[in-house]
C-alpha positions in Angstrom: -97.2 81.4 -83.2 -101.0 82.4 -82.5 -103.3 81.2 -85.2 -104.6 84.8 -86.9 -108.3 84.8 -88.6 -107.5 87.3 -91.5 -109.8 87.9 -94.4 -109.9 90.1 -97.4 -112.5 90.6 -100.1 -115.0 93.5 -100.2 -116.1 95.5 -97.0 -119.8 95.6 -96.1 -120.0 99.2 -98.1 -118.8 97.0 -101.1 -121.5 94.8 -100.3 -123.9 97.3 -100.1 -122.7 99.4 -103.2 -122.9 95.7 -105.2 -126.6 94.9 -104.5 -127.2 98.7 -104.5 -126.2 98.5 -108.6 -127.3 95.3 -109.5 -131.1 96.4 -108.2 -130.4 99.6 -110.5 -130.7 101.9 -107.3 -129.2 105.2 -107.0 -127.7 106.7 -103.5 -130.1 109.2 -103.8 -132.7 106.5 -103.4 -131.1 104.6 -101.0 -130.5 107.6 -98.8 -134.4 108.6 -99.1 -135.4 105.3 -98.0 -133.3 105.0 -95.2 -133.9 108.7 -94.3 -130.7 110.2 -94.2 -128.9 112.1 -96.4 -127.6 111.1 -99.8 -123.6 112.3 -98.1 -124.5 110.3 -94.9 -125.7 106.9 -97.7 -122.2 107.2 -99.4 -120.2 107.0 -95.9 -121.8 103.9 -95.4 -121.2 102.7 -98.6 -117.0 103.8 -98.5 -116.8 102.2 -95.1 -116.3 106.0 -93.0 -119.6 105.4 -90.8 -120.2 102.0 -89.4 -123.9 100.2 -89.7 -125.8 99.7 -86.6 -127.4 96.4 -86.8 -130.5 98.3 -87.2 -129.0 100.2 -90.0 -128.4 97.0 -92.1 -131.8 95.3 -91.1 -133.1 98.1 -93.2 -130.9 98.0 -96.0 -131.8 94.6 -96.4 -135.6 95.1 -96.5 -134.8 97.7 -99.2 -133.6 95.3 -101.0 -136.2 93.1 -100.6 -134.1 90.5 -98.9 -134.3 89.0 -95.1 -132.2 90.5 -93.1 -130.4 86.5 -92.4 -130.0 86.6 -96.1 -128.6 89.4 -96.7 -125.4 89.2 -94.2 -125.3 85.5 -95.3 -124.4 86.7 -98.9 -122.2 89.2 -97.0 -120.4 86.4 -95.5 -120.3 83.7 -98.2 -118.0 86.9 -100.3 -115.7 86.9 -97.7 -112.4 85.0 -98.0 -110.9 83.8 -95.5 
């Protein structure tokens, strides 16, 4: 039997959404700060339009975090 990396926990949108709340942002003001459209900010968020790398080197900045921090505290929710 092949050995199978599987994971579960929240989706990068979920991720997203979390810090989004916990920094008391709205998608409205996410969406102006990225420049796109407050529809095209909650496809991100739900998982229906994947993030470029340079799509989530600016969420991070955003939020005021490095970019290696940020997917770091991505990766450290994951279980695996």
């Amino acid at each position: 039997m092949k050995n199978k990396l599987t994971y579960s926990s929240i989706t990068l949108g979920d991720y997203i959404r979390k810090i989004r709340l916990e920094k008391g942002y709205s998608q409205y003001y996410m969406a102006d700060a990225l420049d796109i459209s407050q529809n095209s900010y909650c496809l991100l968020e739900n998982g229906q339009t994947k993030a470029s790398l340079d799509r989530i080197i600016q969420v991070a900045l955003i939020f005021k975090l490095s970019p290696l921090g940020f997917l770091e505290g991505y990766f450290n929710q994951i279980d695996r």
